[in-house]
Jmol script that loads the backbone (N, CA, C; Angstrom):
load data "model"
ATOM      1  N   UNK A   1     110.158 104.588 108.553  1.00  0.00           N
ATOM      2  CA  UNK A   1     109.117 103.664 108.148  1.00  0.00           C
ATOM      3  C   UNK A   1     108.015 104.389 107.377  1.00  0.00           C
ATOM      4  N   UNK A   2     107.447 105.665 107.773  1.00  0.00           N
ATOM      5  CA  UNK A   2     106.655 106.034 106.909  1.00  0.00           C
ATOM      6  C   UNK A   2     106.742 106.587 105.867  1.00  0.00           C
ATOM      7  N   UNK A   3     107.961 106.981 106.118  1.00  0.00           N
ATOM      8  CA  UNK A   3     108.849 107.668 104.107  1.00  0.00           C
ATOM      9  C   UNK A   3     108.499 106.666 103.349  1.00  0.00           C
ATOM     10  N   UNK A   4     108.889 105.753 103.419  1.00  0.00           N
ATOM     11  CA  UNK A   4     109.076 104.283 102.840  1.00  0.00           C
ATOM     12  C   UNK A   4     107.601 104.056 102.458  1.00  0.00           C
ATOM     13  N   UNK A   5     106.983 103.754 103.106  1.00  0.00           N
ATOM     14  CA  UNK A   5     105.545 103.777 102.557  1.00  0.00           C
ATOM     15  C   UNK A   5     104.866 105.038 102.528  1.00  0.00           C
ATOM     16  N   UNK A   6     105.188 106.003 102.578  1.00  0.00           N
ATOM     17  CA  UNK A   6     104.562 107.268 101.599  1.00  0.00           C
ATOM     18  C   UNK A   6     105.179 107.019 100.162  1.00  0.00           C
ATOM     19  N   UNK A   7     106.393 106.517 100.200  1.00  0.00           N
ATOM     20  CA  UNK A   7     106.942 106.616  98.597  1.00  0.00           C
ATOM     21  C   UNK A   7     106.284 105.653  97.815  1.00  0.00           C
ATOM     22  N   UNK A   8     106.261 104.288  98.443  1.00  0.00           N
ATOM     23  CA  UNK A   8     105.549 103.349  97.648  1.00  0.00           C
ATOM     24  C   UNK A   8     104.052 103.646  97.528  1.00  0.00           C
ATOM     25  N   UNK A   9     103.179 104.220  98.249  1.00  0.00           N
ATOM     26  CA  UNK A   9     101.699 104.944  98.009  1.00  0.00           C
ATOM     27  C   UNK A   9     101.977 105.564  97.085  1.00  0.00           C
ATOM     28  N   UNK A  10     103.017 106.761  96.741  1.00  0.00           N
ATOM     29  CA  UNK A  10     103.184 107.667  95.964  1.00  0.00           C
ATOM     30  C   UNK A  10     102.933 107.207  94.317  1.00  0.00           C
ATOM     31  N   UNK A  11     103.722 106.199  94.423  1.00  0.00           N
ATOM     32  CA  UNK A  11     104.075 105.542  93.450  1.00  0.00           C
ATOM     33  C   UNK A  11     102.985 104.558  92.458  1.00  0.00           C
ATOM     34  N   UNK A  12     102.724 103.990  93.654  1.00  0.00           N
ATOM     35  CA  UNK A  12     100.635 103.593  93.516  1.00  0.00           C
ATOM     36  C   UNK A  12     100.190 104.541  93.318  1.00  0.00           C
ATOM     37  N   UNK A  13      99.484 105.831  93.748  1.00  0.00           N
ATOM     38  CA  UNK A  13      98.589 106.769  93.224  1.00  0.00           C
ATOM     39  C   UNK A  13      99.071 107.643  91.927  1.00  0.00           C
ATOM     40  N   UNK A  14     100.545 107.473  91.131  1.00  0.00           N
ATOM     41  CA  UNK A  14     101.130 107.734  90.070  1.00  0.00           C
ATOM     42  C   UNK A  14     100.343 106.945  89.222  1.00  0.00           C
ATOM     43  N   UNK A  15     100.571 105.501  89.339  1.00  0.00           N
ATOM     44  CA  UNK A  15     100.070 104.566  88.299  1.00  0.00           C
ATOM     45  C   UNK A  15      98.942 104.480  88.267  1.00  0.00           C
ATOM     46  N   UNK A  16      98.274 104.744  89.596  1.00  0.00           N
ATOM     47  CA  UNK A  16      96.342 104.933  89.534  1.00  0.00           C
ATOM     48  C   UNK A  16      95.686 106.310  88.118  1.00  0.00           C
ATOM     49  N   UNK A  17      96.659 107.169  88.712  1.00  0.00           N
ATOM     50  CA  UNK A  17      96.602 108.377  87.589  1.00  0.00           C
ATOM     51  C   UNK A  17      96.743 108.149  86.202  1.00  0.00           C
ATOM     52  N   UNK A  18      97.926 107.040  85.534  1.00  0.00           N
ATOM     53  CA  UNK A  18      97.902 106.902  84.269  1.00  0.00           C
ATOM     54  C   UNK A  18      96.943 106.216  83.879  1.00  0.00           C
ATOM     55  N   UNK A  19      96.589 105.016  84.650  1.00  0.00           N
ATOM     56  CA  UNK A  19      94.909 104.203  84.438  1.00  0.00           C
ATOM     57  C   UNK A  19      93.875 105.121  83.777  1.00  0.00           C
ATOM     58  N   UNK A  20      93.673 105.906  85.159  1.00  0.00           N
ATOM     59  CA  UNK A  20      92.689 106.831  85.211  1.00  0.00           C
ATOM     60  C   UNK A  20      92.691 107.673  83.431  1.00  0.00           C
ATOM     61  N   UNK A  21      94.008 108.447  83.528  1.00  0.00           N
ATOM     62  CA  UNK A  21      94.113 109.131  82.488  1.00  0.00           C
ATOM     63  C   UNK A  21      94.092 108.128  80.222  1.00  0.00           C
ATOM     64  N   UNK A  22      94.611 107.053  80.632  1.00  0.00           N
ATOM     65  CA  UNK A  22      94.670 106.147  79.757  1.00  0.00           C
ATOM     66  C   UNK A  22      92.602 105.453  79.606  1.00  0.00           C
ATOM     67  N   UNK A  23      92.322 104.971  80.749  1.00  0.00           N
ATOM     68  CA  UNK A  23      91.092 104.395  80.166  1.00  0.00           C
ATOM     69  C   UNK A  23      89.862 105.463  80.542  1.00  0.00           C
ATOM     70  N   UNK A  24      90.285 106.702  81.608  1.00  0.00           N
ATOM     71  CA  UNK A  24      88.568 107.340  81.431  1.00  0.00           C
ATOM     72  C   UNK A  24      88.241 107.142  82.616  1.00  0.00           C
ATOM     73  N   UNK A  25      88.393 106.005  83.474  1.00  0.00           N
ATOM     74  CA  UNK A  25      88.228 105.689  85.293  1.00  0.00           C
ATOM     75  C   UNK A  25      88.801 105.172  85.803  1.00  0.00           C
ATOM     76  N   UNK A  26      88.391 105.278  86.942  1.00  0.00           N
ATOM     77  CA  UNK A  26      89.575 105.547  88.501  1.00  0.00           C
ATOM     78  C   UNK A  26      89.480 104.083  88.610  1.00  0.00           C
ATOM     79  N   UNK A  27      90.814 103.411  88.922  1.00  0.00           N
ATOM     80  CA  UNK A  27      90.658 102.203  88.678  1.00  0.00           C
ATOM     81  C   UNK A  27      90.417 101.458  90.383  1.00  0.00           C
ATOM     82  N   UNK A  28      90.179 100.391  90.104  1.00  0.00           N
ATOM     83  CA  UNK A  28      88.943  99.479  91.196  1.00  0.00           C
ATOM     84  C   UNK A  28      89.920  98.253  91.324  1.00  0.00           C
ATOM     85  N   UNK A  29      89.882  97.480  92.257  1.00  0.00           N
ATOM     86  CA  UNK A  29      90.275  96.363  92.555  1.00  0.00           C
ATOM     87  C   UNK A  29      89.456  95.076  92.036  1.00  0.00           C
ATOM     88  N   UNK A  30      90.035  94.749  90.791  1.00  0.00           N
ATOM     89  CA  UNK A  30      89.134  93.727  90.194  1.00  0.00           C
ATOM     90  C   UNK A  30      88.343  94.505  89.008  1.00  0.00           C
ATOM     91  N   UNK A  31      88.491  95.479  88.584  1.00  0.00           N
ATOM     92  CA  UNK A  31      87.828  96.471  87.740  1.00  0.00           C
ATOM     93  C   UNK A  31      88.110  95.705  86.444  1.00  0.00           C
ATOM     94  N   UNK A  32      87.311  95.651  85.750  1.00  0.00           N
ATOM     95  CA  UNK A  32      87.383  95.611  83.766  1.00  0.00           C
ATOM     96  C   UNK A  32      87.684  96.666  83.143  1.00  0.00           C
ATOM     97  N   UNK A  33      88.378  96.647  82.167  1.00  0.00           N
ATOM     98  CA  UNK A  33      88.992  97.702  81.449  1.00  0.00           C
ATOM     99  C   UNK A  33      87.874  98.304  80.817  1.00  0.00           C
ATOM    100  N   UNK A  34      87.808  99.844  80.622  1.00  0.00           N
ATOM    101  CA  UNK A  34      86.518 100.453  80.331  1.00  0.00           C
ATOM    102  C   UNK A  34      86.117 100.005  78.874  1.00  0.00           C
ATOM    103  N   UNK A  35      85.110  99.696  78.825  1.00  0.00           N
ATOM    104  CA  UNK A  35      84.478  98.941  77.167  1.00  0.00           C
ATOM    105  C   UNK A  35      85.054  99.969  76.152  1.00  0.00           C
ATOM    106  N   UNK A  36      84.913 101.677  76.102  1.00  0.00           N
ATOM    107  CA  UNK A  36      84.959 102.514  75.221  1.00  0.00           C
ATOM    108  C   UNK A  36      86.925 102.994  74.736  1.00  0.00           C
ATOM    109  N   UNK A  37      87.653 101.600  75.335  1.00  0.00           N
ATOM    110  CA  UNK A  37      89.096 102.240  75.326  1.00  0.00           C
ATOM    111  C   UNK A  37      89.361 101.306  74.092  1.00  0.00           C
ATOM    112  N   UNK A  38      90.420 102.264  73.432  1.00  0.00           N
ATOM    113  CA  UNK A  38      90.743 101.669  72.232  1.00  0.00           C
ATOM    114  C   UNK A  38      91.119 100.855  72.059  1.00  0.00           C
ATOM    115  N   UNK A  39      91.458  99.721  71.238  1.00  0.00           N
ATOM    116  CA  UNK A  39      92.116  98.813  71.291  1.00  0.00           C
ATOM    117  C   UNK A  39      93.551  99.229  71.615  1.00  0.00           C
ATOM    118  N   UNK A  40      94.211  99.833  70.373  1.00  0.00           N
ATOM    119  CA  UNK A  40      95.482 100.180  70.491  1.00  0.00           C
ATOM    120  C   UNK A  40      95.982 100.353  72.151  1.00  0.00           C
ATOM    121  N   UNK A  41      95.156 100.974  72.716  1.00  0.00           N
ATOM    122  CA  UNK A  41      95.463 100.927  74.864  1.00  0.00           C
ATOM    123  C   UNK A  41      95.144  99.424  75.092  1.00  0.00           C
ATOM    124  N   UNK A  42      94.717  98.946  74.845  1.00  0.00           N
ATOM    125  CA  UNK A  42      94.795  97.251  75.561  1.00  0.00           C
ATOM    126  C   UNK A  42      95.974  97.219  76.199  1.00  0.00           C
ATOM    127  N   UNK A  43      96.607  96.625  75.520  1.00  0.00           N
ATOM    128  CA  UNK A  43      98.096  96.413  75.858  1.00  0.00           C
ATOM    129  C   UNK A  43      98.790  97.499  77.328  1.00  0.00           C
ATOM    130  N   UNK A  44      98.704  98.780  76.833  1.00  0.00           N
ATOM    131  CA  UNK A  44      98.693  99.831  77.822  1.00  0.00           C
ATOM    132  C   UNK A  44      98.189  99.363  79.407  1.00  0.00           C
ATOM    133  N   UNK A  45      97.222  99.352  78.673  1.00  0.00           N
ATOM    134  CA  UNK A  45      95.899  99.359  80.066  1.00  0.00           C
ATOM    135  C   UNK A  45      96.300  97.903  80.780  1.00  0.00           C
ATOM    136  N   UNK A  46      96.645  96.983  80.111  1.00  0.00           N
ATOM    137  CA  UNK A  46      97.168  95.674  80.699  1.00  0.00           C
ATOM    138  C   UNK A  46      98.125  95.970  81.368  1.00  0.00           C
ATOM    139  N   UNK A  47      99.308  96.592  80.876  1.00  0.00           N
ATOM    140  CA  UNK A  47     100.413  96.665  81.758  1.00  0.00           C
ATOM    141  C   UNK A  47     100.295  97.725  83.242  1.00  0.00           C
ATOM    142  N   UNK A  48      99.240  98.481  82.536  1.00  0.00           N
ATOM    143  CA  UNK A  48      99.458  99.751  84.022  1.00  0.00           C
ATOM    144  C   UNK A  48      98.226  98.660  85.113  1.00  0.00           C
ATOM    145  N   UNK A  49      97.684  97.898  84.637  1.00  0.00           N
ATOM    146  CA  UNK A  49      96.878  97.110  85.480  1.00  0.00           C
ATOM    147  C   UNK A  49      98.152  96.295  86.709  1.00  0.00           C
ATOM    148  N   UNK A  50      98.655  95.438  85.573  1.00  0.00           N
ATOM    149  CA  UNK A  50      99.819  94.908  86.377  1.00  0.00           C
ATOM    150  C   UNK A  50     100.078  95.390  86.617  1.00  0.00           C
ATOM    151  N   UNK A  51     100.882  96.906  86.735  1.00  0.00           N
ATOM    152  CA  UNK A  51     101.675  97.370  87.587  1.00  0.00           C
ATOM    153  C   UNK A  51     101.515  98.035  88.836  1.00  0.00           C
ATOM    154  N   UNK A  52      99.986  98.311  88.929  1.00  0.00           N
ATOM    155  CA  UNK A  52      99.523  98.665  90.077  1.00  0.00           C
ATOM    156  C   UNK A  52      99.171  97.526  91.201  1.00  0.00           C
ATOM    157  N   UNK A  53      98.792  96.568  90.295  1.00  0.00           N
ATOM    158  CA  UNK A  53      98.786  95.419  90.861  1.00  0.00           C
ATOM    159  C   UNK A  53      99.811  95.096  91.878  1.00  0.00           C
ATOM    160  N   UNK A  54     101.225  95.056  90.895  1.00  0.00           N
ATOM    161  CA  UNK A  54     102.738  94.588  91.747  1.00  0.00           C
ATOM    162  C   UNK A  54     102.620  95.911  93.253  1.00  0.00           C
ATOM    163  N   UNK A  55     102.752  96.823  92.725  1.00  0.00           N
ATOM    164  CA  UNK A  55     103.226  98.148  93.691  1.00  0.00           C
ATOM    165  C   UNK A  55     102.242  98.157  94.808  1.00  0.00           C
ATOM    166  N   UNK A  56     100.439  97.785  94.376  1.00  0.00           N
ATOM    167  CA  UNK A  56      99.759  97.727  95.566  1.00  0.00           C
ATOM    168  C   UNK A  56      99.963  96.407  96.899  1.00  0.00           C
ATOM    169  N   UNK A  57     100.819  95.544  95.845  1.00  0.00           N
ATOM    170  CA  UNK A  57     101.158  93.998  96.942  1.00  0.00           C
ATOM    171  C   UNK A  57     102.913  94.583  97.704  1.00  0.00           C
ATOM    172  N   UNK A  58     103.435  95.185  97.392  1.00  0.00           N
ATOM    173  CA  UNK A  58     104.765  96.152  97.811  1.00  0.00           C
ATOM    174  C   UNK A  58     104.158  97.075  99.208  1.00  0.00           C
ATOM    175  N   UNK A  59     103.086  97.802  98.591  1.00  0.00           N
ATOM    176  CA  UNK A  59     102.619  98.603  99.955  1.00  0.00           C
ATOM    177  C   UNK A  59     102.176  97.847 100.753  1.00  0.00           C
ATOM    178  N   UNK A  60     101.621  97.100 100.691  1.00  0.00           N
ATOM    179  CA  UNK A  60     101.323  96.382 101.567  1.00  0.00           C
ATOM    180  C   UNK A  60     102.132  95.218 102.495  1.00  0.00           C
ATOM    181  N   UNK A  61     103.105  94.999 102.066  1.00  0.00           N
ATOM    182  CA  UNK A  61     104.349  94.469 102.339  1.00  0.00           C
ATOM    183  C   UNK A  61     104.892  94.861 103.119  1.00  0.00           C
ATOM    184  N   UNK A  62     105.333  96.068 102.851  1.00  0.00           N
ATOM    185  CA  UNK A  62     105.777  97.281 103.703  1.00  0.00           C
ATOM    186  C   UNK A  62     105.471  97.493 104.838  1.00  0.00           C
ATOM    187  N   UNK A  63     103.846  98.089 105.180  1.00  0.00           N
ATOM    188  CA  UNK A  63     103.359  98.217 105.808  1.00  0.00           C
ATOM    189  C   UNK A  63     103.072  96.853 106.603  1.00  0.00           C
ATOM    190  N   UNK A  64     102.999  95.562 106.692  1.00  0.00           N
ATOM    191  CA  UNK A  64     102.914  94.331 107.428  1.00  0.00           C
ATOM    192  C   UNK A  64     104.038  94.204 107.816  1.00  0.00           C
ATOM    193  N   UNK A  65     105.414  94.704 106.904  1.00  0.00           N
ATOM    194  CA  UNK A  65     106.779  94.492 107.568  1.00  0.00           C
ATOM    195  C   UNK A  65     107.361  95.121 108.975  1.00  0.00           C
ATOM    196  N   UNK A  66     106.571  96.433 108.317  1.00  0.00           N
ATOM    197  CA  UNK A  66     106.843  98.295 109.008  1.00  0.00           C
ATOM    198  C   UNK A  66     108.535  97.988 109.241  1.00  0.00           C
ATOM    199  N   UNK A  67     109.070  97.888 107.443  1.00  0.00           N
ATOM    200  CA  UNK A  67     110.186  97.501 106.929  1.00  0.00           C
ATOM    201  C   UNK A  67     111.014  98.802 107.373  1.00  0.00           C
ATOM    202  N   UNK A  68     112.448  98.681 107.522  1.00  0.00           N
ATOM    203  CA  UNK A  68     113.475  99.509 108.513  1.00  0.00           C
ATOM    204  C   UNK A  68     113.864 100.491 107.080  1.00  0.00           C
ATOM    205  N   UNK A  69     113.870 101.825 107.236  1.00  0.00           N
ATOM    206  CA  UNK A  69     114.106 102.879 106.999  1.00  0.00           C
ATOM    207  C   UNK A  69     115.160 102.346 105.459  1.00  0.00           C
ATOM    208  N   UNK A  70     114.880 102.620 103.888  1.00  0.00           N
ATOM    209  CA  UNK A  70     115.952 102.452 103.326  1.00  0.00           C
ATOM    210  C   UNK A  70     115.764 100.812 102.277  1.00  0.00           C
ATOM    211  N   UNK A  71     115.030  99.755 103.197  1.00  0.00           N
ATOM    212  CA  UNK A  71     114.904  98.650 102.580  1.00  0.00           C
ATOM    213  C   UNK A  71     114.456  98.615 101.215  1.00  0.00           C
ATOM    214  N   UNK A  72     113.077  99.513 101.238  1.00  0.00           N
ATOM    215  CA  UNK A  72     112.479  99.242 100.032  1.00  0.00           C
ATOM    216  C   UNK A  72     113.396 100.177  98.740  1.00  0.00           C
ATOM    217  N   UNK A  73     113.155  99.867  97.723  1.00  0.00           N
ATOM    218  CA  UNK A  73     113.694 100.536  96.831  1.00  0.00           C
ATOM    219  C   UNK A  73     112.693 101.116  96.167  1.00  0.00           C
ATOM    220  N   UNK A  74     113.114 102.719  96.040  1.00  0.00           N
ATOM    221  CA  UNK A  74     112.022 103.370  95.088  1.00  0.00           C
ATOM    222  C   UNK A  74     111.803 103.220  93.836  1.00  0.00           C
ATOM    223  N   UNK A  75     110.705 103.040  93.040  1.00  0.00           N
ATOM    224  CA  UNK A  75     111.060 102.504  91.388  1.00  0.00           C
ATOM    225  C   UNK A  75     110.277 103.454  90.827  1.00  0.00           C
TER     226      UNK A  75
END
end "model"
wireframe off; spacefill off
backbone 0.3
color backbone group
């Protein structure tokens, strides 16, 4: 059970990092994309939004499931 959700954290604090590294800050729950990011990252910054989005509702899943060894799939 806790492999399983160390991997999916893992995986969340991966995509927190490209945020981070793509707009300039550590991203926030409900955060606005930093004013000074280029346009051309919009798009970017949209998708790594969603995707932390999906993976942070997964950990948490997980962890409410305390899902059996193997279920989750690593992505």
């Amino acid at each position: 059970d806790k492999a399983k959700i160390d991997e999916a954290v893992k995986v969340l604090l991966d995509l927190k990092t490209k945020y981070k590294t793509a707009t300039g800050q550590d991203w926030k729950p409900g955060a606005a994309p930093a004013a000074n990011v280029q346009m051309a990252d919009d798009a970017k910054v949209a998708a790594l939004l969603a995707q932390i989005a999906t993976q942070g509702d997964k950990v948490r899943k997980v962890k409410a499931e305390k899902a059996e060894k193997g279920v989750v799939d690593v992505e």
